[in-house]
Backbone as CSV, one residue per row, in Angstrom:
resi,resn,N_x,N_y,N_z,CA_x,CA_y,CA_z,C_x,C_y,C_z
1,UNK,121.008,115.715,68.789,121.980,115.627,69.879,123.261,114.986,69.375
2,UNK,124.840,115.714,69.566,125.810,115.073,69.413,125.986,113.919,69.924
3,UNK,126.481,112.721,69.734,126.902,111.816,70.625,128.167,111.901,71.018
4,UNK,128.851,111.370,72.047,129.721,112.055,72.807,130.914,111.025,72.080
5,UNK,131.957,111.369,71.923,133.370,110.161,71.708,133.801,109.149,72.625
6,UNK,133.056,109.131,73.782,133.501,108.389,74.704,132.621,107.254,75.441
7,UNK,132.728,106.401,75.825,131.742,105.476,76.538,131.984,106.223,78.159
8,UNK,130.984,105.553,78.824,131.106,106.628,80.417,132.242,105.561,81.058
9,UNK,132.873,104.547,80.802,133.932,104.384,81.727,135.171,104.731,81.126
10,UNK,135.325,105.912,79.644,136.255,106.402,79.704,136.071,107.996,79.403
11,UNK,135.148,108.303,79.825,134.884,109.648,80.306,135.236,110.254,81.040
12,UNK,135.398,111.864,81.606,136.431,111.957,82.720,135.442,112.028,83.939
13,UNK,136.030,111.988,84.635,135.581,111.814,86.330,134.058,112.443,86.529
14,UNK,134.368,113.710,86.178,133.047,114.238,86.498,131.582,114.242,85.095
15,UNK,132.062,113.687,84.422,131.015,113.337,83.525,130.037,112.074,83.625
16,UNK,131.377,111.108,84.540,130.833,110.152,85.196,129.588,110.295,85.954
17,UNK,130.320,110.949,86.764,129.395,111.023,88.193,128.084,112.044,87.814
18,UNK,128.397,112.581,86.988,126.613,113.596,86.586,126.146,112.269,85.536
19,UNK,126.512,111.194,84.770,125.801,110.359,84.236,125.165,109.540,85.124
20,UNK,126.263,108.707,86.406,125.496,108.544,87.065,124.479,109.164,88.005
21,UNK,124.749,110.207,88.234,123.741,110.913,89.940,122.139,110.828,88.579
22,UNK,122.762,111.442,87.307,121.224,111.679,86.659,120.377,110.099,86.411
23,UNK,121.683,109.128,85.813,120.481,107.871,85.643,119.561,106.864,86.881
24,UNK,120.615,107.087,88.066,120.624,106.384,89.328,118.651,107.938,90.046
25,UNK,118.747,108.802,89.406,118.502,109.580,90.394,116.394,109.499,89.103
26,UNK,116.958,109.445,88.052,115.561,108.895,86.708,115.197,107.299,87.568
27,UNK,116.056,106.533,87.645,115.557,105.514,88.360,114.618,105.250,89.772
28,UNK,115.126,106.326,90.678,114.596,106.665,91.732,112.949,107.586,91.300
29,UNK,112.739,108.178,91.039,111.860,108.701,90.015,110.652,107.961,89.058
30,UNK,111.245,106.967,88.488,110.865,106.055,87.370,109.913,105.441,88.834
31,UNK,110.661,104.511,90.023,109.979,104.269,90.869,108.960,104.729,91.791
32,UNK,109.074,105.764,91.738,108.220,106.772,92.552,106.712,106.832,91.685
33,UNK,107.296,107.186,90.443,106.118,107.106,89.467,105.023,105.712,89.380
34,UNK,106.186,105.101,89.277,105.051,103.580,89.392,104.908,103.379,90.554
35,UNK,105.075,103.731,91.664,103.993,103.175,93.154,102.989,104.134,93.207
36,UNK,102.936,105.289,93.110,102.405,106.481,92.773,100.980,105.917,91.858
37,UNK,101.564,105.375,90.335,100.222,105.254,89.569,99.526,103.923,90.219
38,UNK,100.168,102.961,90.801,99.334,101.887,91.401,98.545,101.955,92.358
39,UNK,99.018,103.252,93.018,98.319,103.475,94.328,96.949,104.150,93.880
40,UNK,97.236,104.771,92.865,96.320,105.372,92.504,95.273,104.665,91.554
41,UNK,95.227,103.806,91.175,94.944,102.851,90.561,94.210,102.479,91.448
42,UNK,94.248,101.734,92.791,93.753,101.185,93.314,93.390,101.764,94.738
43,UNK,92.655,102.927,94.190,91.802,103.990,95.023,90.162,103.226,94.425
44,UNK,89.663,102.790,95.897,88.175,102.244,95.694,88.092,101.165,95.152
45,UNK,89.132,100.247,95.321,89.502,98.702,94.896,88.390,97.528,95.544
46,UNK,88.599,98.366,97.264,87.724,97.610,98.568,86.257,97.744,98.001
47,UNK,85.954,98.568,97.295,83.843,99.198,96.900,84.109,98.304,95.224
48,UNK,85.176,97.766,95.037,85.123,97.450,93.779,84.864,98.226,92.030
49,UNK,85.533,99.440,92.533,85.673,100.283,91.696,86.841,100.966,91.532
50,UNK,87.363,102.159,90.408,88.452,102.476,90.184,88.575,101.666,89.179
51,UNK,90.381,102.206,89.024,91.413,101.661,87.690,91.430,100.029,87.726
52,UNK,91.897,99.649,88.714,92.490,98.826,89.162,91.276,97.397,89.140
53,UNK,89.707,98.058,89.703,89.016,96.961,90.155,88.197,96.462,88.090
54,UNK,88.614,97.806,87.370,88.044,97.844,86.154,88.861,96.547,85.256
55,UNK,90.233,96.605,84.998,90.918,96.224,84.737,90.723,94.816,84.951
56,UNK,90.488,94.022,86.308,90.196,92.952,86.676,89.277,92.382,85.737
57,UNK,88.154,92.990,85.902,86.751,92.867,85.262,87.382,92.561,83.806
58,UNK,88.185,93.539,83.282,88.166,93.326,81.646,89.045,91.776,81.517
59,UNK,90.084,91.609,82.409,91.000,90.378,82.423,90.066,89.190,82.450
60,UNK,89.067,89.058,83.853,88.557,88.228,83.645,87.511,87.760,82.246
61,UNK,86.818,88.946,82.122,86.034,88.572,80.607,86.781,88.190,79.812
62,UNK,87.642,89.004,79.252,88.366,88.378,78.120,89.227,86.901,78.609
63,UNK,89.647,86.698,79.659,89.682,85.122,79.956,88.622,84.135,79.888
64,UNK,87.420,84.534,80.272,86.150,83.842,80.201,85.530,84.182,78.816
65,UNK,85.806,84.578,77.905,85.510,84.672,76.314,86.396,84.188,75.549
66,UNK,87.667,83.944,76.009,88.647,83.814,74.933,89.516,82.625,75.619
67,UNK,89.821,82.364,76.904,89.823,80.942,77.335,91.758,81.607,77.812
68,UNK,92.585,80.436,77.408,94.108,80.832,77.883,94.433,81.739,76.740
69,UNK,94.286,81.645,75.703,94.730,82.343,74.478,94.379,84.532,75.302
70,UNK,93.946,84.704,76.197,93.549,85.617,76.379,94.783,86.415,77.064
71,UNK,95.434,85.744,77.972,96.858,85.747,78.793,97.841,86.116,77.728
72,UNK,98.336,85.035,76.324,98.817,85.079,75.774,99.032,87.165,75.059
73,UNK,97.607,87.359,74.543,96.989,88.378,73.789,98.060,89.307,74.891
74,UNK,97.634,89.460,76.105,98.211,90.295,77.022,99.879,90.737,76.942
75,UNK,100.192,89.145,76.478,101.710,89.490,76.874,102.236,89.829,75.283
76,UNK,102.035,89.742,74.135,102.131,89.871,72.839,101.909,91.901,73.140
77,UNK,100.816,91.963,73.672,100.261,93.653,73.787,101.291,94.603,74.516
78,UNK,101.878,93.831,75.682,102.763,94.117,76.390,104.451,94.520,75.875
79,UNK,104.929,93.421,74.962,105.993,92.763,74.756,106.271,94.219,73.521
80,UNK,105.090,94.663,72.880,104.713,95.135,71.598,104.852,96.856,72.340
81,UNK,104.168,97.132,73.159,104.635,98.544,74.035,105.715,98.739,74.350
82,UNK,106.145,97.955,75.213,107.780,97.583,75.442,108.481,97.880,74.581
83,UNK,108.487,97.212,73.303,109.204,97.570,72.559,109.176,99.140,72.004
84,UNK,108.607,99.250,71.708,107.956,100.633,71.134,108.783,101.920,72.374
85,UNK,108.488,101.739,74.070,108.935,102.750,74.444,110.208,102.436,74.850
86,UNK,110.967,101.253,74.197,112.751,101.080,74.658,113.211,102.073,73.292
87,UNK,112.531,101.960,71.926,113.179,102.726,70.645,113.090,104.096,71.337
88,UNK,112.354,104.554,72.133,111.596,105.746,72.036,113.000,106.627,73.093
89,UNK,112.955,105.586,74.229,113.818,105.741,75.288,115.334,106.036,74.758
90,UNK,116.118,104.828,73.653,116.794,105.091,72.952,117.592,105.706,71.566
91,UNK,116.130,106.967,71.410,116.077,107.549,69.953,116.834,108.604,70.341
92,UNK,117.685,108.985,69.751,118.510,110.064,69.460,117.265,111.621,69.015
93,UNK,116.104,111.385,68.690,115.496,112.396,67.880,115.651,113.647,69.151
94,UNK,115.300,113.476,70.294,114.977,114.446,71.054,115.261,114.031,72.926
95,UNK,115.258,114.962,73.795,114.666,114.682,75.270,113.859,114.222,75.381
96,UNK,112.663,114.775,74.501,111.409,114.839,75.331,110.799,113.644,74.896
97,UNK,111.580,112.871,73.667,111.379,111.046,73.431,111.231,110.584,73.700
98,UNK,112.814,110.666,74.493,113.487,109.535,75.355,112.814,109.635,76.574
99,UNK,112.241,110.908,76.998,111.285,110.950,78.436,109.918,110.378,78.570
100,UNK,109.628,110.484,77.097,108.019,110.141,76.988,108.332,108.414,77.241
101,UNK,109.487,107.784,76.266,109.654,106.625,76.261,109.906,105.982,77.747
102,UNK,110.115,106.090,78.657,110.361,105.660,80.051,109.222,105.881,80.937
103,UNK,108.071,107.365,80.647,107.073,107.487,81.109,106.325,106.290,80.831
104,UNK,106.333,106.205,78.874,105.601,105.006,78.927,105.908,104.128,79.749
105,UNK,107.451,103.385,79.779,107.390,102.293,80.345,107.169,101.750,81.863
106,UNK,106.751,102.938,82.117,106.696,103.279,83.846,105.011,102.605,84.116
107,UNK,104.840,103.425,83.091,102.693,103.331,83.204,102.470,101.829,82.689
108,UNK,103.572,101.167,81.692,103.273,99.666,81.875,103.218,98.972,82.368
109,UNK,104.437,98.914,83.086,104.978,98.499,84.208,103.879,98.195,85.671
110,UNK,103.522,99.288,85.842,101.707,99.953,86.640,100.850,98.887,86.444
111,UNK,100.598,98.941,85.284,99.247,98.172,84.303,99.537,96.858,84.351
112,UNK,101.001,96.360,84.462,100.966,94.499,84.343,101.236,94.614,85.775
113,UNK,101.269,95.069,87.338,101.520,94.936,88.149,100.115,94.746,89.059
114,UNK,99.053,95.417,88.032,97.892,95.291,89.056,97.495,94.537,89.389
115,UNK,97.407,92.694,88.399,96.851,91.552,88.737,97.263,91.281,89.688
116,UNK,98.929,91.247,89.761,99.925,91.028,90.418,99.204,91.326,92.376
117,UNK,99.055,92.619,92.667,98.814,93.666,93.452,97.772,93.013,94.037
118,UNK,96.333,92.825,92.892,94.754,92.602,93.739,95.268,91.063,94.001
119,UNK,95.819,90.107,93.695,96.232,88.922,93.893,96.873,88.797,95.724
120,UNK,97.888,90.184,95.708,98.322,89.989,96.787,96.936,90.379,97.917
121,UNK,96.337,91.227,97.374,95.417,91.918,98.347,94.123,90.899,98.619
122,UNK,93.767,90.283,97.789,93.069,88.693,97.997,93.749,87.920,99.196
123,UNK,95.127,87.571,98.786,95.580,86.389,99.407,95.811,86.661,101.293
124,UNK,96.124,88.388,101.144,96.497,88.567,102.568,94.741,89.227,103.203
125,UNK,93.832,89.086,102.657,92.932,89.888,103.217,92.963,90.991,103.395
126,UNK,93.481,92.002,102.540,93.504,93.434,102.194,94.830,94.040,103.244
127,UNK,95.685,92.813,103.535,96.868,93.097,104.309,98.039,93.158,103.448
128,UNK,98.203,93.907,102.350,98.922,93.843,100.935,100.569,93.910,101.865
129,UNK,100.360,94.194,102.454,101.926,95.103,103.076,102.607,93.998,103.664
130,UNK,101.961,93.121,104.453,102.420,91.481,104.789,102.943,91.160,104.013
131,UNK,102.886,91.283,102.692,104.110,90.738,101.336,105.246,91.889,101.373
132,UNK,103.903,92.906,100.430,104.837,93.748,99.611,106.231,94.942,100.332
133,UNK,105.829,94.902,101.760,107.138,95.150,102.472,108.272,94.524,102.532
134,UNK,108.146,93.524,102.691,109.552,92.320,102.911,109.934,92.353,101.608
135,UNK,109.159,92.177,100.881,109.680,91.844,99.086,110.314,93.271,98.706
136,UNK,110.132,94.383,98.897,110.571,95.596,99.035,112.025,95.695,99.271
137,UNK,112.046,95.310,100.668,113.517,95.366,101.103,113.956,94.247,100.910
138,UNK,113.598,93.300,100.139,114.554,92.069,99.738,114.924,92.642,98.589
139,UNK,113.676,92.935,97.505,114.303,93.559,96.411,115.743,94.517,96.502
140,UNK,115.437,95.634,97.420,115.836,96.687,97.541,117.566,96.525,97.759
141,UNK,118.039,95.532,99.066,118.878,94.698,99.289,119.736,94.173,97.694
142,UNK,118.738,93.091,96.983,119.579,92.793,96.346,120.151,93.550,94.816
143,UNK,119.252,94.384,95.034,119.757,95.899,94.051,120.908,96.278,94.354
144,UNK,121.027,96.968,95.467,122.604,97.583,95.956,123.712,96.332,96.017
145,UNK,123.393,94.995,96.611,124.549,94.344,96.851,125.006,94.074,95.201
146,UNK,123.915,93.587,94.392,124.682,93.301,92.812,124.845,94.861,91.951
147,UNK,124.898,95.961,92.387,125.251,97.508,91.683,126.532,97.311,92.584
148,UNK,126.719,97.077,94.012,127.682,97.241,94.499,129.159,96.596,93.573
149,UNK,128.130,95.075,93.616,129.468,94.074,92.936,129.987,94.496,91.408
150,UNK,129.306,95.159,90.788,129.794,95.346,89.317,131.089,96.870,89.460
151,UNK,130.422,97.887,90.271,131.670,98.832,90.630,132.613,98.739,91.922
152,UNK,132.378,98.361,92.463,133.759,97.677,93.368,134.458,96.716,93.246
153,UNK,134.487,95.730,92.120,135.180,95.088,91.744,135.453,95.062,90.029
154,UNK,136.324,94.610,89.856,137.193,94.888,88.585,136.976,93.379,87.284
155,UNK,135.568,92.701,88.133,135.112,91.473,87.232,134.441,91.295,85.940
156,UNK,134.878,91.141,84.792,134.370,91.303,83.193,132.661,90.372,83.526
157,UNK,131.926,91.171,83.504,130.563,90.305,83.518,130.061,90.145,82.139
158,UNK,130.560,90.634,81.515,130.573,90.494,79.869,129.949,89.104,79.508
159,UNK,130.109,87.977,80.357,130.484,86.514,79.963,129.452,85.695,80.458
160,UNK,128.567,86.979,81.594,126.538,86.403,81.450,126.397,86.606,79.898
161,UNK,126.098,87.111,79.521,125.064,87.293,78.034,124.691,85.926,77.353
162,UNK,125.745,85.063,77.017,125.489,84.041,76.761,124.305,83.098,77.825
163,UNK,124.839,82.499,78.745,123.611,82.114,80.038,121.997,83.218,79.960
164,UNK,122.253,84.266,79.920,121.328,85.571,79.736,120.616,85.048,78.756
165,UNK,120.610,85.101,77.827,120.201,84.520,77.028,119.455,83.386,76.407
166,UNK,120.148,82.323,77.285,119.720,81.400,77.080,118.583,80.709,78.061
167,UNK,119.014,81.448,79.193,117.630,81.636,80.728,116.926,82.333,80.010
168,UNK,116.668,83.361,79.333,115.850,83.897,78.745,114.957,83.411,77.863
169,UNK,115.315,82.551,77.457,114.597,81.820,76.168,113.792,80.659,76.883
170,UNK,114.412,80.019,77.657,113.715,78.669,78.371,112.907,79.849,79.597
171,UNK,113.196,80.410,80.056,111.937,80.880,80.726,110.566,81.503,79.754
172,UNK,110.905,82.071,78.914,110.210,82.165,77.895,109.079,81.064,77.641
173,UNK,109.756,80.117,77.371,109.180,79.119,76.322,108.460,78.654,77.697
174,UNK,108.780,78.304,79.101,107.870,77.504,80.127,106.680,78.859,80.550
175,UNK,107.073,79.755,79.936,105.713,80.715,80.691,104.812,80.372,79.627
176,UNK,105.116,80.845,78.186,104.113,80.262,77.029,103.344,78.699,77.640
177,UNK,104.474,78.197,77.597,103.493,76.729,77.889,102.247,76.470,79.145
178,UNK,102.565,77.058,79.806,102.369,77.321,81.219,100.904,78.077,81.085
179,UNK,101.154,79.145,79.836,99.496,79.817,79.646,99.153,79.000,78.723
180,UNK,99.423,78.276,77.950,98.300,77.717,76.966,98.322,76.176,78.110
181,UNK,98.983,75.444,78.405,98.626,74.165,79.275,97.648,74.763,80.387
182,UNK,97.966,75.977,81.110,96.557,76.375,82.529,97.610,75.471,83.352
183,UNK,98.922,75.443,83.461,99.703,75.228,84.485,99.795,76.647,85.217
184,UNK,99.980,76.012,86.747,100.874,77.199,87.605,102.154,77.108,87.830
185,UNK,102.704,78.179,87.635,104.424,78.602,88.158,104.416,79.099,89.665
186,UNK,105.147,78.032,90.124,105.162,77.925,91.796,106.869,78.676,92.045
187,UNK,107.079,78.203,93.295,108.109,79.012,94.127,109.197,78.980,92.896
188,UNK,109.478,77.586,92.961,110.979,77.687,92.462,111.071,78.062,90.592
189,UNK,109.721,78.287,89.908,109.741,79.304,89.215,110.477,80.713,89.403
190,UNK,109.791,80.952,90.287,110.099,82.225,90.918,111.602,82.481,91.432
191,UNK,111.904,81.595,91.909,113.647,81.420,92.284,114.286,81.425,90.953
192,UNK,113.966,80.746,90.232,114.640,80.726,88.853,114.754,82.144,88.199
193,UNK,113.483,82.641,88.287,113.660,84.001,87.569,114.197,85.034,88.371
194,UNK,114.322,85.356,89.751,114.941,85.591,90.545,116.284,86.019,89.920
195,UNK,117.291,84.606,90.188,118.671,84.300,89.539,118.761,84.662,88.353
196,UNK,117.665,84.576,87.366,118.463,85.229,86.446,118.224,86.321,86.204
197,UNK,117.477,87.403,86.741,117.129,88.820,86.970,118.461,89.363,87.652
198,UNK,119.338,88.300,88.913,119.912,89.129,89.306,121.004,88.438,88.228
199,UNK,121.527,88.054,87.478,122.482,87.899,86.431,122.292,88.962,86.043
200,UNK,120.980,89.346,85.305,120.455,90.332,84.175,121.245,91.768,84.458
201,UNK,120.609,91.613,86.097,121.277,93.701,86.683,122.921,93.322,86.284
202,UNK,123.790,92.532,87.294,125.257,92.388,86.764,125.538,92.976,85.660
203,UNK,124.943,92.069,84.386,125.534,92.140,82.992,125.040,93.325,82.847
204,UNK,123.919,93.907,82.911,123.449,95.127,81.913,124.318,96.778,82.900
205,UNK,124.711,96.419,84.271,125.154,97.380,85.184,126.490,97.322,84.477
206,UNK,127.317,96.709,84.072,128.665,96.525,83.433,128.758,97.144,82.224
207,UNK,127.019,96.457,80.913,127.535,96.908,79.846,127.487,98.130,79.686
208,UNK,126.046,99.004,80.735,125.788,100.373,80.413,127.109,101.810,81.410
209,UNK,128.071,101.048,81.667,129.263,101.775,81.956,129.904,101.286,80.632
210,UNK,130.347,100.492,80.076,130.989,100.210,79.071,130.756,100.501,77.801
211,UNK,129.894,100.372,77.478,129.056,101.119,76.240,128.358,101.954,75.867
212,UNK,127.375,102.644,76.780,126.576,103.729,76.817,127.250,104.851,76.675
213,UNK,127.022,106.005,76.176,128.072,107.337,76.355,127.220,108.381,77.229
214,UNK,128.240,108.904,77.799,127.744,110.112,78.932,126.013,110.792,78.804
215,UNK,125.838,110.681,77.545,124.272,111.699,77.605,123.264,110.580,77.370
216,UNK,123.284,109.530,77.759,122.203,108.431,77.020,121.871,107.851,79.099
217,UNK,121.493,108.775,79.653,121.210,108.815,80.933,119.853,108.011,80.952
218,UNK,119.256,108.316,80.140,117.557,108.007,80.376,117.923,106.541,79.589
219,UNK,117.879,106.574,78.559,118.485,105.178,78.192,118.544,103.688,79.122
220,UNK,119.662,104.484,79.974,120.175,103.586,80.851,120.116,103.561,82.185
221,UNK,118.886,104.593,82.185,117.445,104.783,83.545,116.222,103.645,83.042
222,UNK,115.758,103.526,81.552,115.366,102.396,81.009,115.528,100.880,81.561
223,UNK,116.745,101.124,81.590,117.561,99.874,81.197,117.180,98.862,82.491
224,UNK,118.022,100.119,84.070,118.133,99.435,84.876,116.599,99.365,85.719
225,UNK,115.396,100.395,85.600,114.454,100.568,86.130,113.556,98.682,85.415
226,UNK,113.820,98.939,84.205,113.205,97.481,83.718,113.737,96.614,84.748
227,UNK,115.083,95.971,84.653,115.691,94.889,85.122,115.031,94.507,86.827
228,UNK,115.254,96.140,87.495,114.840,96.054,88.888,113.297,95.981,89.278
229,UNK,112.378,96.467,88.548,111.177,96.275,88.842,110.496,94.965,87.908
230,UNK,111.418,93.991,87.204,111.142,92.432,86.633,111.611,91.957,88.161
231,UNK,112.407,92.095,88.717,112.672,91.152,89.803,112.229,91.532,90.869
232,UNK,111.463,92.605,91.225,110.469,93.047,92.124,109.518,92.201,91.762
233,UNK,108.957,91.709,90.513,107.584,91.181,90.626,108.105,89.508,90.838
234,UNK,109.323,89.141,90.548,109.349,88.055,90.763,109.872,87.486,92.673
235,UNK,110.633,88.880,93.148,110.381,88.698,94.832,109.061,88.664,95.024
236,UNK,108.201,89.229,94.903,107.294,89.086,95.369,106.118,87.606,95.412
237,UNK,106.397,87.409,93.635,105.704,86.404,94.082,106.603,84.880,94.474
238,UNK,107.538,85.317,95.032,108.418,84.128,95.733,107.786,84.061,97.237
239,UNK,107.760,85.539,97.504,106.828,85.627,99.180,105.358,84.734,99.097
240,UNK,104.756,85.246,98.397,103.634,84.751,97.607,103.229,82.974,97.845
241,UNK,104.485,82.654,97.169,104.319,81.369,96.881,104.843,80.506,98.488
242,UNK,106.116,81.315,99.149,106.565,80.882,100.561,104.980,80.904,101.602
243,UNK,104.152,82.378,101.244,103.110,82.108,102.570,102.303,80.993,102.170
244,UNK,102.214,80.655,100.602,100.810,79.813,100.508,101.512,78.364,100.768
245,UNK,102.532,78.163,100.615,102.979,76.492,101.585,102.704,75.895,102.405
């Protein structure tokens, strides 16, 4: 694939708008896919069977064989896919790469959401929707108002990355600690990562008009589907942490 001479905010008008309708429209999609595989996942959850009730089973053993170090294993396995389908997402070799690469990251996405999911479905008595609605349209809300703020206004967000960064690293380092100490991360965890998730959309909604070029759509369907479904799991468990108070 050629790469194009231009970044998409100096592309002309209508190259724009087919970069965006296609990445905005992979995103919509990307989402569909992952409620889709969770749901499906957690067909026969209540009889304690299926994807979803299997998965549990393996989490807990390998927690009860291998102690906190088992959590850790998870997110190393995770961190290690991730990586693997962002090259894949961003390889020049082909379409059908960069498609496989976002599929993957869709079906990961799925797979670290389920603890997440039977957690909620525990806590509400199989009333999952008592959360995961409100957290929905909170998410959903603060998607459009911070996409809104990066193209209706004319503000260099360039100048998160640094902070980005550096929230990144200290949240980092308190989740590590957090699984090997057998501490819990309560609300204002969750607020924290919150804030800097919604930093994260800002900066990365700015750089991928600024830097990305017109055909790197999926790319930067990647990009923003990550950012928005990290702060989906962290609305949620902000609800989470508000009912159990």
């Amino acid at each position: 694939m050629e790469p194009s001479p231009f970044v998409v905010a100096q592309a002309p008008a209508s190259d724009q708008a087919t970069f965006y309708r296609r990445t905005y429209g992979l995103v919509a999609i990307s989402f569909t896919a992952f409620a889709a595989l969770l749901a499906l996942s957690f067909v026969g959850f209540d009889t304690d069977s299926g994807l979803a009730a299997g998965l549990m089973k393996g989490l807990l053993g390998m927690v009860h064989s291998m102690g906190r170090w088992a959590i850790l294993l998870v997110m190393l396995a995770f961190w290690l896919a991730t990586t693997l389908a962002q090259g894949m997402a961003f390889s020049r070799a082909s379409r059908q790469v960069q498609y496989a690469g976002l599929g993957l990251y869709v079906a990961l996405e799925a797979l670290i959401f389920i603890p997440l999911i039977a957690y909620v479905i525990a806590f509400t008595h199989g009333h999952a929707s008592q959360i995961l609605v409100p957290a929905g349209i909170v998410t959903g809300a603060l998607i459009v108002g911070l996409t809104a703020a990066v193209f209706m206004t004319t503000v260099d967000f360039s100048f998160l990355r640094v902070a980005i960064v550096i929230g990144s690293l200290c949240m980092l380092g308190v989740i590590l600690v957090a699984a090997i100490a057998g501490l819990s991360l309560g609300t204002w965890f969750s607020i924290a990562m919150i804030l800097l998730m919604a930093s994260v959309i800002l900066y990365q909604t700015y750089v991928i008009k600024n830097t990305l070029e017109p055909d790197q759509y999926i790319a930067a369907a990647f990009v923003l589907f990550s950012s928005f479904v990290t702060l989906l799991f962290y609305v949620i468990r902000f609800f989470l942490g508000r009912r159990d108070d």
